[in-house]
C-alpha positions, 0 to 999 in steps of 0.5 A: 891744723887749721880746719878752714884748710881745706881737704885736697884728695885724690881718687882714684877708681879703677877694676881689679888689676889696673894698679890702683894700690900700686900707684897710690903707693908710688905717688906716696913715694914720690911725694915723700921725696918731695916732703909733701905731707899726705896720707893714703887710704885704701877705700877697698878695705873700709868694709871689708868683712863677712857678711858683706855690710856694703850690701846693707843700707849701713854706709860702712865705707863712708863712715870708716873713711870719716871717721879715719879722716877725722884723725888723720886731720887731728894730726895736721894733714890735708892731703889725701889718697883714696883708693877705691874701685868705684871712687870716681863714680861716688865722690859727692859721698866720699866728698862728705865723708871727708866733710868741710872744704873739699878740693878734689881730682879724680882719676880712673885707671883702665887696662885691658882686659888681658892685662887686668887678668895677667895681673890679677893672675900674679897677685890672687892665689887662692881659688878666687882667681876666676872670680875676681876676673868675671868682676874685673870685667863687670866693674870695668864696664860700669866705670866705663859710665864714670862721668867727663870730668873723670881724667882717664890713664891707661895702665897698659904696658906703662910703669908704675912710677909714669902712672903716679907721676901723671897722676900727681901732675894731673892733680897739680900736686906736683909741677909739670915735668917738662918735655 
């Protein structure tokens, strides 16, 4: 791989239950169909552990995201999905993270809050479920404070595969579908 390619990436941020890893996955999908190179990483996990290092001043996340980034270079791909709750409210560090040339689209998913907690209620199983909720709430809140040049979908009552779909075309990685 050539490394004055640049780096295009798509955030994409959003509270809990909006679809966030669930239309990654799709868009994945739809670009392995279209034999379009990328790969996806699930920002929420780069600083996942007890006691949580993200409330340190050690920049975990950022340097997990370089340092899997920098592989996934190595073996040629230029393209990226980064998933993270507050991605779109931290692209300048996630950006350098990155490092080189990066060209990237940021979106942040929204829901309602009856259908985040639906959802949520689906997928959590243990007794965390009242709390991920309360953060849902909160950490929709403070994207709500996500910059203009933010592009914002709504999630409710829409498939997963139209979110990708939009996602994809909004990004330019895909050609728009016509009407």
């Amino acid at each position: 791989m050539r490394l004055d390619i640049p780096t295009d990436v798509i955030f994409i941020g959003g509270r809990s239950g909006v679809g966030k890893s669930s239309v990654a996955a799709e868009a994945s999908r739809i670009l392995a169909r279209a034999d379009i190179r990328h790969a996806v990483i699930e920002g929420d996990n780069l600083d996942q552990a007890y006691p949580q290092p993200w409330r340190s001043a050690l920049d975990l996340a950022e340097q997990n995201l370089a340092a899997m980034w920098a592989n996934y270079r190595a073996a040629g791909y230029s393209r990226v999905i980064f998933t993270n709750t507050v991605s779109v409210l931290e692209i300048p560090a996630l950006s350098a993270a990155l490092g080189g040339n990066v060209r990237c689209a940021a979106v942040l998913l929204t829901s309602s809050d009856e259908t985040a907690a639906r959802r949520l209620a689906r997928r959590e199983i243990g007794t965390a479920l009242d709390e991920h909720v309360r953060r849902s709430e909160a950490a929709a809140r403070r994207l709500d404070q996500a910059g203009a040049g933010i592009r914002r979908i709504a999630t409710d009552g829409r498939s997963v595969a139209a979110v990708a779909l939009e996602v994809l075309t909004g990004a330019g990685w895909l050609p728009a579908e016509p009407d």
